[in-house]
C-alpha atoms as a printed R data frame, in Angstrom:
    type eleno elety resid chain resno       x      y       z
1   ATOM     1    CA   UNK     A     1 -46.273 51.706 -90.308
2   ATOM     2    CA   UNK     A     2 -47.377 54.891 -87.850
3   ATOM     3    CA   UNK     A     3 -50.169 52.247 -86.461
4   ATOM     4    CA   UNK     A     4 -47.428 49.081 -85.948
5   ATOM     5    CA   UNK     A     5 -45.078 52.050 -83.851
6   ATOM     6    CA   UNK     A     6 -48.084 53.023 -81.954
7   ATOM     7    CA   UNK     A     7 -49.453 49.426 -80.995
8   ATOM     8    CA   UNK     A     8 -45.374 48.861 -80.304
9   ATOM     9    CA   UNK     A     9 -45.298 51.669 -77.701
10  ATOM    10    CA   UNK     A    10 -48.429 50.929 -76.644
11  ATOM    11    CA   UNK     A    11 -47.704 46.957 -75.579
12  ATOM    12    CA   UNK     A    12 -43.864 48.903 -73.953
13  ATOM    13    CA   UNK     A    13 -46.459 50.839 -71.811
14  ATOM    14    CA   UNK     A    14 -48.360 48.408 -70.724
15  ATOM    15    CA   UNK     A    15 -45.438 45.864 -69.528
16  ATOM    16    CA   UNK     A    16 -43.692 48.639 -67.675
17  ATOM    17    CA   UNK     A    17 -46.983 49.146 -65.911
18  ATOM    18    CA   UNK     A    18 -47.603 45.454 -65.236
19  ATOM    19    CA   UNK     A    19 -44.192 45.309 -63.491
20  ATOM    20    CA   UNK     A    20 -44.588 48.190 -61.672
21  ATOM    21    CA   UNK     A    21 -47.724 46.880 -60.473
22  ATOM    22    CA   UNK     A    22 -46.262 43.622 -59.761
23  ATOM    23    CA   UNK     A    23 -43.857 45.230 -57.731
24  ATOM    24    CA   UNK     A    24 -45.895 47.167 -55.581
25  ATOM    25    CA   UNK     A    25 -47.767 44.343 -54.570
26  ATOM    26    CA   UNK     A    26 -44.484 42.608 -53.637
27  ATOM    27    CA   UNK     A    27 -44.274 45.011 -51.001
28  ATOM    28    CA   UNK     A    28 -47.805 44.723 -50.362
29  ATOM    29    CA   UNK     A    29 -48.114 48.840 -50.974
30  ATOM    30    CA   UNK     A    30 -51.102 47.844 -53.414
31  ATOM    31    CA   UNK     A    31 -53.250 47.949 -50.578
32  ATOM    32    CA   UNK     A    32 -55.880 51.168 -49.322
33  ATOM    33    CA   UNK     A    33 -54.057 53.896 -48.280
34  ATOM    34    CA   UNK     A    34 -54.452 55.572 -45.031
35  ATOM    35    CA   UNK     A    35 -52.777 58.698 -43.585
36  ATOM    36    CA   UNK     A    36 -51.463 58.764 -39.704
37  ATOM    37    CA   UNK     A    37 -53.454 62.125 -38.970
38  ATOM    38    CA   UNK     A    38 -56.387 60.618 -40.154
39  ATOM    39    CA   UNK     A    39 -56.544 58.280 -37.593
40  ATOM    40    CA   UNK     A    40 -55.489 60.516 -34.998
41  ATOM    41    CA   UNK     A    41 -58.136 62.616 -36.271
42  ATOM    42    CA   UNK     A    42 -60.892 59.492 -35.755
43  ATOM    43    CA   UNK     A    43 -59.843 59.232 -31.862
44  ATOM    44    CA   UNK     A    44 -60.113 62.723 -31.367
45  ATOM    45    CA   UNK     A    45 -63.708 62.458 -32.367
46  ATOM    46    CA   UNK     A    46 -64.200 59.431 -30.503
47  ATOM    47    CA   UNK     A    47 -64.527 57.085 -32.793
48  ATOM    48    CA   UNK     A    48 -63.655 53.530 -32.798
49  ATOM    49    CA   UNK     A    49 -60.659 52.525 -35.550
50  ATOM    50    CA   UNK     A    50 -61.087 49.263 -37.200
51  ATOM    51    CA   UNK     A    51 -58.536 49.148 -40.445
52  ATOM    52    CA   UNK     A    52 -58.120 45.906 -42.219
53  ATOM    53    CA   UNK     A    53 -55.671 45.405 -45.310
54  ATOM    54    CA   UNK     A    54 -54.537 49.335 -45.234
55  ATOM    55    CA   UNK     A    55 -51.711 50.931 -45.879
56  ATOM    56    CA   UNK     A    56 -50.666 53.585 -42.956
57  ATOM    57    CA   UNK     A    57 -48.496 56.446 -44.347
58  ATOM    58    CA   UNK     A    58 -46.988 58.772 -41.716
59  ATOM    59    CA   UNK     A    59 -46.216 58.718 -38.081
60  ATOM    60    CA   UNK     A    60 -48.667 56.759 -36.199
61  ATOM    61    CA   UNK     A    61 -48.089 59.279 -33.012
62  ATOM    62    CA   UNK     A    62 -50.723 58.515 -30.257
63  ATOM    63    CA   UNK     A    63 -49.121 60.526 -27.388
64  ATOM    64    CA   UNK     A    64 -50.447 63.675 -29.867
65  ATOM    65    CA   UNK     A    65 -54.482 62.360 -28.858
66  ATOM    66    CA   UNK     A    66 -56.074 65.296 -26.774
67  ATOM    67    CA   UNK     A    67 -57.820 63.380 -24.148
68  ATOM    68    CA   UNK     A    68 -54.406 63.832 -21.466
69  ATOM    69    CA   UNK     A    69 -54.028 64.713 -17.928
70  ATOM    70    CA   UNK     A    70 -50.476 66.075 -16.017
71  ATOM    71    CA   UNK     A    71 -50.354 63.554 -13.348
72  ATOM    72    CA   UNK     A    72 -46.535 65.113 -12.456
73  ATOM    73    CA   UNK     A    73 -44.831 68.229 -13.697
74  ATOM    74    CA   UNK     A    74 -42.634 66.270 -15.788
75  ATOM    75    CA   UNK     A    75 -45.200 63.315 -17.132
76  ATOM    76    CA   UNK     A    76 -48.760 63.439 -18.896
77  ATOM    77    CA   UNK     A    77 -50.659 60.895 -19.469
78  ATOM    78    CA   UNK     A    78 -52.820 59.846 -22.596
79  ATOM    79    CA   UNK     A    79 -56.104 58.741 -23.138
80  ATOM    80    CA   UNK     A    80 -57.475 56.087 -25.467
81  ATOM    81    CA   UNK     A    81 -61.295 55.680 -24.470
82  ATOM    82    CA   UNK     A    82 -61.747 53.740 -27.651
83  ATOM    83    CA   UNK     A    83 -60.700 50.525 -28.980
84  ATOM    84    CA   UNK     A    84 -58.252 50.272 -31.488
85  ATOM    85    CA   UNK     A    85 -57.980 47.298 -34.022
86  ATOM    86    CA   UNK     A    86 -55.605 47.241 -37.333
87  ATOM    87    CA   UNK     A    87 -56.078 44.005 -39.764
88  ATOM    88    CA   UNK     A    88 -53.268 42.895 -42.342
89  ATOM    89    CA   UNK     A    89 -52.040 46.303 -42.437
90  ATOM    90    CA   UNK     A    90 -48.438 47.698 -43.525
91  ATOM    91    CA   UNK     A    91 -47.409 50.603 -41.139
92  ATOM    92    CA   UNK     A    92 -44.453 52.353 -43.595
93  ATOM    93    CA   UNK     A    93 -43.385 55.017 -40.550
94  ATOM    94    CA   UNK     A    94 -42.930 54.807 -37.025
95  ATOM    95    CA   UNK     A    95 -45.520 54.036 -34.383
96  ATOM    96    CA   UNK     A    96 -45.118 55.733 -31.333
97  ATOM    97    CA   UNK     A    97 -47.568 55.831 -27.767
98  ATOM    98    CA   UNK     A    98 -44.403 57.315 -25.345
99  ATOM    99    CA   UNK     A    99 -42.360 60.681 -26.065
100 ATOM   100    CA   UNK     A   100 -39.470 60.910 -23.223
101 ATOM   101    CA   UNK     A   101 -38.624 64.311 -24.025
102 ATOM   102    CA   UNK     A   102 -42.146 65.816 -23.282
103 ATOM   103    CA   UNK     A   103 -42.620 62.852 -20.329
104 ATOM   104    CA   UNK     A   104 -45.585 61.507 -22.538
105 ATOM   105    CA   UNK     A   105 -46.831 58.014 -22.040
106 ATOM   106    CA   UNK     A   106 -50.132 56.624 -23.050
107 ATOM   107    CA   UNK     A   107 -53.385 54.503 -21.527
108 ATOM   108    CA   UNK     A   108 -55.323 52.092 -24.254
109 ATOM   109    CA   UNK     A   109 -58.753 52.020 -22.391
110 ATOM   110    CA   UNK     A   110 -60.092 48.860 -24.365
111 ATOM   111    CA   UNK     A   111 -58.852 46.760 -27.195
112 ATOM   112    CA   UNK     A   112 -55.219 47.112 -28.998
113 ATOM   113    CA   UNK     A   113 -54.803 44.779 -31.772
114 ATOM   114    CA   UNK     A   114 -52.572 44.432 -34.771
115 ATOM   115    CA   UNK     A   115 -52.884 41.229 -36.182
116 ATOM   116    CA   UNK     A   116 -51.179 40.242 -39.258
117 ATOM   117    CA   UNK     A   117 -49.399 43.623 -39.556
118 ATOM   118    CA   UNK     A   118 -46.554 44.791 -40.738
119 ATOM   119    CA   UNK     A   119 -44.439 47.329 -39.375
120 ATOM   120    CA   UNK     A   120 -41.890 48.555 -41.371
121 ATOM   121    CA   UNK     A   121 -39.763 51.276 -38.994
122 ATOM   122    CA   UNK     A   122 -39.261 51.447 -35.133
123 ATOM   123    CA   UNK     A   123 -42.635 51.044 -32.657
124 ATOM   124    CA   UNK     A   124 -42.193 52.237 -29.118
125 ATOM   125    CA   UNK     A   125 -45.451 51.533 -26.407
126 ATOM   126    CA   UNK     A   126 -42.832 52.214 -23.518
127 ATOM   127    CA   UNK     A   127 -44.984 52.226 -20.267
128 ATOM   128    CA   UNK     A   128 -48.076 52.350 -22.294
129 ATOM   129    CA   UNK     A   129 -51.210 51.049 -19.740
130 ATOM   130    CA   UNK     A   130 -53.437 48.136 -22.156
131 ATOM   131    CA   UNK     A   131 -56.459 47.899 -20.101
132 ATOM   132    CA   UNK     A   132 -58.333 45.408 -22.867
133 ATOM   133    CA   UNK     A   133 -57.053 42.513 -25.034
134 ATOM   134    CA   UNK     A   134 -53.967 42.759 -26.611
135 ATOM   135    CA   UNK     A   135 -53.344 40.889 -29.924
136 ATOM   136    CA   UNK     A   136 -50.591 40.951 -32.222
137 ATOM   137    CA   UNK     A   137 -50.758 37.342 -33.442
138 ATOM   138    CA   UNK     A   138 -48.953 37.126 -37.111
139 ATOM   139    CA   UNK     A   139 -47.472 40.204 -37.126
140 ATOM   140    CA   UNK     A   140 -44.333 41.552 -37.876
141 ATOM   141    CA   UNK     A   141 -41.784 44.085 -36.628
142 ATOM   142    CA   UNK     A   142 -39.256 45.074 -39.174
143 ATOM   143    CA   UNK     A   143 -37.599 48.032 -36.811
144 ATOM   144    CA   UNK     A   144 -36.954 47.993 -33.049
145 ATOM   145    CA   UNK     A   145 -39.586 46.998 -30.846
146 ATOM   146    CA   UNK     A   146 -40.077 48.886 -27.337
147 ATOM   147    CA   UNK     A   147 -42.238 47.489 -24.685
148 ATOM   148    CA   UNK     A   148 -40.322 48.341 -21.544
149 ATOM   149    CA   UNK     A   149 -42.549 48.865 -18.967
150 ATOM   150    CA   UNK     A   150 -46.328 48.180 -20.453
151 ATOM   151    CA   UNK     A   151 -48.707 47.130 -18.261
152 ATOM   152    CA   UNK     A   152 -50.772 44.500 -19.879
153 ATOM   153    CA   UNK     A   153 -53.742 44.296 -18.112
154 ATOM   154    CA   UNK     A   154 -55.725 41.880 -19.225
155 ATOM   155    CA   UNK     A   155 -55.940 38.193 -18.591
156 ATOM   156    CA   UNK     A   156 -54.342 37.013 -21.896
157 ATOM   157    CA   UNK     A   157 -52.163 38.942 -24.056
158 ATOM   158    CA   UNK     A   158 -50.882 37.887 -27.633
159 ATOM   159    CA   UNK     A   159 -47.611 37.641 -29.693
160 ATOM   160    CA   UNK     A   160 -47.941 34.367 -30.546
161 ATOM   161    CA   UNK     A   161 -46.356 33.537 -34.437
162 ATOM   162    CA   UNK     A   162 -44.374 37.018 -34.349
163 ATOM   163    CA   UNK     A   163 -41.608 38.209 -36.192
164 ATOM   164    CA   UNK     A   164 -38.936 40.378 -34.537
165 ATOM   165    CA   UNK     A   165 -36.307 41.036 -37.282
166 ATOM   166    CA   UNK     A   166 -34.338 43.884 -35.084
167 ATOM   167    CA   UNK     A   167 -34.090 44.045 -31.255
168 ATOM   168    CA   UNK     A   168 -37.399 42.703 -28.827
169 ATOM   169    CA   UNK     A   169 -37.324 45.578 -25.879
170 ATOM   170    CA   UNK     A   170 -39.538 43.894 -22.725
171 ATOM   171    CA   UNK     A   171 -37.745 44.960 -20.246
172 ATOM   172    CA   UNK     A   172 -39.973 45.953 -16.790
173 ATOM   173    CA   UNK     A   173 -43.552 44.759 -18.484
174 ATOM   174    CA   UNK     A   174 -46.295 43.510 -16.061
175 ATOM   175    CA   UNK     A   175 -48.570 40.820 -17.956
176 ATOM   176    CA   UNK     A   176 -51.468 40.376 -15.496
177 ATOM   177    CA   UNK     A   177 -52.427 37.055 -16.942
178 ATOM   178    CA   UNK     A   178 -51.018 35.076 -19.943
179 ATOM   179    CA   UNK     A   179 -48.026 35.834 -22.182
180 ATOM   180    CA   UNK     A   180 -48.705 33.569 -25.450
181 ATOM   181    CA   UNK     A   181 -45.482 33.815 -27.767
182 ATOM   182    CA   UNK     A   182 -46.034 30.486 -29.413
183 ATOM   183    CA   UNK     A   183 -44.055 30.796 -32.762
184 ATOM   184    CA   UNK     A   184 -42.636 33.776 -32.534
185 ATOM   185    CA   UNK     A   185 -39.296 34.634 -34.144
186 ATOM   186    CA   UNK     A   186 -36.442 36.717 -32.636
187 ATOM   187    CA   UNK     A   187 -33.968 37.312 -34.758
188 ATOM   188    CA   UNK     A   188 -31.561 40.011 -33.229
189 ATOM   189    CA   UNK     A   189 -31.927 40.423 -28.990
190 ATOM   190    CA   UNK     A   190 -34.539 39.223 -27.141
191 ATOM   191    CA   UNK     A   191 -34.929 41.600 -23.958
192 ATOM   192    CA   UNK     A   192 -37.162 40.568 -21.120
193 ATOM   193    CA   UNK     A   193 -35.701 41.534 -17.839
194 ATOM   194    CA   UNK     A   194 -37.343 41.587 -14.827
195 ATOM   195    CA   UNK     A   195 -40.597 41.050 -16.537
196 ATOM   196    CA   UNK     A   196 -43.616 39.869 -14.229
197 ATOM   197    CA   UNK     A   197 -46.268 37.797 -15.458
198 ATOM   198    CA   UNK     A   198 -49.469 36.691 -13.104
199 ATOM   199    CA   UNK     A   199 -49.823 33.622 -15.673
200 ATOM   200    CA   UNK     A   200 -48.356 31.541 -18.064
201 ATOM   201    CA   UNK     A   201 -45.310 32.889 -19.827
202 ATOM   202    CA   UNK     A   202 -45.985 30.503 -22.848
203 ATOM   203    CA   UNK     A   203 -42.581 30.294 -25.547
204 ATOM   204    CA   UNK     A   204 -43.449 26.895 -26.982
205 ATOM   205    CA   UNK     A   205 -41.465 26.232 -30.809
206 ATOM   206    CA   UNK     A   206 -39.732 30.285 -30.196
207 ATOM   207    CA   UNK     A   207 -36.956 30.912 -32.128
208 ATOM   208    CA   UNK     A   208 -34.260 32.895 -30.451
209 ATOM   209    CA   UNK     A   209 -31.630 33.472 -33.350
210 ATOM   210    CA   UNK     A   210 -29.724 36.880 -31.182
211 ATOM   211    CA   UNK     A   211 -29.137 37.055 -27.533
212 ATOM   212    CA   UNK     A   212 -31.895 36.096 -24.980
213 ATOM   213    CA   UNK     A   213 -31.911 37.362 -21.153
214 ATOM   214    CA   UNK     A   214 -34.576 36.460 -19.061
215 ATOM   215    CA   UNK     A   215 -32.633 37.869 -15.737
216 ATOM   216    CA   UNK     A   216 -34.625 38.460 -12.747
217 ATOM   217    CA   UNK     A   217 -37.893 37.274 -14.831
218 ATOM   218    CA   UNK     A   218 -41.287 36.185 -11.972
219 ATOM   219    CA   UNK     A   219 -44.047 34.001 -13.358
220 ATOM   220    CA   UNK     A   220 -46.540 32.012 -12.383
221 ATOM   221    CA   UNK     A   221 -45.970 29.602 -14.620
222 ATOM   222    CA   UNK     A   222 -43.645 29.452 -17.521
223 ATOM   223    CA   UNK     A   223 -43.037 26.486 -20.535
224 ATOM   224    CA   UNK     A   224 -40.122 26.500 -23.200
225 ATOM   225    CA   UNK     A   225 -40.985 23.126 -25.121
226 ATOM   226    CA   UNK     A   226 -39.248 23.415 -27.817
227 ATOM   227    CA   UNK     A   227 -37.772 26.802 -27.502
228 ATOM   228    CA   UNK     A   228 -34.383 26.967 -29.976
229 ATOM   229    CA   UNK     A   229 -31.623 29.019 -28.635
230 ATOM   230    CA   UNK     A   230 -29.092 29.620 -31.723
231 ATOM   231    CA   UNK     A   231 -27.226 32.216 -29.486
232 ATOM   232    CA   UNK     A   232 -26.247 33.271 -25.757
233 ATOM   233    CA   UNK     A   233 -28.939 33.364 -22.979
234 ATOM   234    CA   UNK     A   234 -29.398 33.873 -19.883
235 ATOM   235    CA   UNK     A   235 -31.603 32.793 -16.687
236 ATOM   236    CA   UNK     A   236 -29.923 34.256 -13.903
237 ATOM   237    CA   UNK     A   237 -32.527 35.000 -11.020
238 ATOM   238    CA   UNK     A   238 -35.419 33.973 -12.831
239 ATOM   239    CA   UNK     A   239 -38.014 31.478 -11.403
240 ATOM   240    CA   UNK     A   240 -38.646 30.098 -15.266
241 ATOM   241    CA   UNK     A   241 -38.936 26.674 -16.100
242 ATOM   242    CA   UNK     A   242 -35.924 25.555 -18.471
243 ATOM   243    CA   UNK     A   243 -35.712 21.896 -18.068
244 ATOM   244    CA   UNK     A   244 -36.913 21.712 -21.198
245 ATOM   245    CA   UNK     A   245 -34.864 24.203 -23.252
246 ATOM   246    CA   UNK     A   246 -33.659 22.862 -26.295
247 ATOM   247    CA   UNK     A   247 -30.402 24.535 -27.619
């Protein structure tokens, strides 16, 4: 009887621990996990990051990197002199490469990718410099996304088959070359004024399911084939092409 109430307890256990289990992976939280400082810690040292299928816990904070320079009394600027490249990783807290209290903004000297990721709070690159290629192909944003201001610097930059479930902050970014959002996903506002692009501005098949302004937007080229508006937009002062919007 005592053996029957053990093996009975013992099969409770084990299905309370195969849905928890099943659960976690749900959320994809099964995966290696990582801590923010740690990686912080790698760049101090100088080394390279390359994270694939991790799990980052904590602030991702990279305007707390050493390598920094006071270029004004009220702005420093941050160093990355090493590339930085995140694989099918889950980001639970915020990411963050501009404080506006302290005036802190930050330079990627090579590579900043995230692709496949998934970011589960608010990131914010505001006036971040990207010197090398920028991907973030598959990934996507769960919290507010801030990109006023980058400076993408390279010839092609990525955000092609993104998902932006809150609002897409562009506002006042330079893409030297090529903006590739080919699939992408906005589901709340869409913000790219006055953006300048030196290439292609590339929304083929986007989804734009909250408001979409494109005021004062310059590119050298631009193509919206089928590009689904579900919601208000507007072109005012742009030099886009839109003949082929598709509402």
């Amino acid at each position: 009887m005592k053996q029957m109430k053990k093996n009975q307890t013992l099969v409770i256990l084990l299905l309370i621990l195969s849905a928890t289990g099943c659960s976690a992976k749900k959320q994809g939280l099964d995966k290696r996990e990582v801590k923010a400082d740690y990686i912080i810690a790698q760049l101090n040292a100088g080394k390279h990051i390359y994270l694939d299928s991790c799990v980052v816990w904590g602030d991702l904070d990279f305007t707390k990197l050493k390598n920094r320079n006071r270029i004004a009394d009220n702005l420093t600027q941050v160093f990355v002199n090493q590339s930085v490249t995140f694989s099918h990783c889950i980001f639970v807290n915020q990411v963050r490469a501009f404080d506006a209290a302290k005036g802190v903004c930050v330079e990627f000297a090579y590579n900043l990718s995230f692709t496949a990721c998934d970011f589960r709070s608010d990131i914010d690159f505001t006036e971040s410099i990207i010197e090398g290629n920028a991907f973030f192909t598959g990934t996507i944003f769960r919290g507010e996304a801030k990109w006023q201001g980058v400076h993408f610097r390279h010839k092609k930059t990525y955000f092609n088959e993104t998902k932006f479930e809150k609002d897409a902050l562009f506002q006042n970014a330079i893409f030297a070359g090529d903006a590739n959002f080919l699939h992408a996903v906005f589901s709340a506002s869409a913000m790219f004024q006055k953006v300048v692009a030196g290439g292609l501005m590339f929304f083929g098949d986007v989804q734009f399911n909250g408001y979409a302004d494109f005021t004062y937007v310059r590119a050298a080229e631009s193509m919206f084939r089928y590009a689904k508006f579900n919601d208000r937009y507007d072109f005012a002062y742009s030099n886009l092409n839109i003949e082929d919007i598709k509402k």
